[in-house]
N, C-alpha and C positions, 0 to 999 in steps of 0.2 A: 503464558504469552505475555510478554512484554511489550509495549509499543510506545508512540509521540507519533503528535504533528506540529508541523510548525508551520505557520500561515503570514503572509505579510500581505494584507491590501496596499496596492503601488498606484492602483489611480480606482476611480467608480468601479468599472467593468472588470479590470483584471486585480488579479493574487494570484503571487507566488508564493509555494508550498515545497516541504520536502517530507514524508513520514518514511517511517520507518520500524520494525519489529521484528524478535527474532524469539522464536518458542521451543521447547522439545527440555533440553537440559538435561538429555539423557534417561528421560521418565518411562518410556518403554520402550526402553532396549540398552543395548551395549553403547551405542550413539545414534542420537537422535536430538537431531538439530537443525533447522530453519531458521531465515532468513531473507528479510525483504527491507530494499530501500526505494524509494521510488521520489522522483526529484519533477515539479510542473508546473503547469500555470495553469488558470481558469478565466475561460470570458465569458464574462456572466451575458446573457444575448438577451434575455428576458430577467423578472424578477426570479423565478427559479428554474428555469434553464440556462445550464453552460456548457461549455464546450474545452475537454481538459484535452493538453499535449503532456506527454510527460516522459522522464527514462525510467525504466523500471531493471533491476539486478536482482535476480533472485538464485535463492542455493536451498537445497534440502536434500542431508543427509542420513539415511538409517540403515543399521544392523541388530541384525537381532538375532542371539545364538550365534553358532558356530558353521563355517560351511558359507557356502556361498548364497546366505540369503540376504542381500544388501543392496541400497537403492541408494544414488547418485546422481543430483542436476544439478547444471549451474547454466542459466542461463540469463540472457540480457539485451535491452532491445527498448524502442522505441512504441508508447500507446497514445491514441487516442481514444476518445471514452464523447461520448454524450450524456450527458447526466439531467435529471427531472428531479428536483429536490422537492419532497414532501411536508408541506408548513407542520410549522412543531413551534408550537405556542411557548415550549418554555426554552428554545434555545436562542443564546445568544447571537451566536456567527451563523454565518450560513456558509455552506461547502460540503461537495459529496467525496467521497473516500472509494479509491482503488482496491477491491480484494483481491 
C-alpha cells in the first residue's frame, strides 16, 4: 500500500485535507487493485474532538484464476465522521484519518 495526506490549517478550528492510496499491484491475483481518494475539512470543536465532512471515491478491483471469480466496485459519495483523537505525546499535527 501506498498512501499521503496533505493537511492545510486555514484558521484555529478548521483544516483542509485531501489523502489518498492505492494498494494491491497485482500481488494476489491476475488483477488486484485498490483505490481511495477522499478530499475534507475538520472542525476541531474541542482540543481533541472534530467533526470531519468529506468526499470519498473509492474502486477495488480483483481476479483471481480463470472463470468468473472476480469482484468489482466503484463507488462515491459524501461522509461525515465524528472523530476523538487520542493524545500521542510524540506527534507533531494533530488529525484523525478516514479508513
Amino acid at each position: 500500500m501506498i498512501g499521503a495526506k496533505l493537511a492545510l490549517q486555514v484558521s484555529d478550528p478548521v483544516t483542509l485535507w485531501v489523502r489518498g492510496d492505492v494498494s494491491g499491484f497485482g500481488l494476489a491475483g491476475d488483477t488486484d487493485l485498490s483505490w481511495n481518494v477522499i478530499a475534507g475539512a475538520d472542525w476541531w470543536v474541542s482540543g481533541n474532538i472534530s467533526l470531519q465532512l468529506g468526499y470519498r471515491f473509492y474502486e477495488i478491483n480483483y481476479k483471481n484464476g480463470s472463470g468468473n471469480n472476480a469482484y468489482g466496485l466503484t463507488t462515491d459519495g459524501v461522509c461525515a465522521i465524528v472523530c476523538c483523537e487520542i493524545p500521542n505525546k510524540l506527534r507533531l499535527t494533530r488529525g484523525c484519518s478516514v479508513v
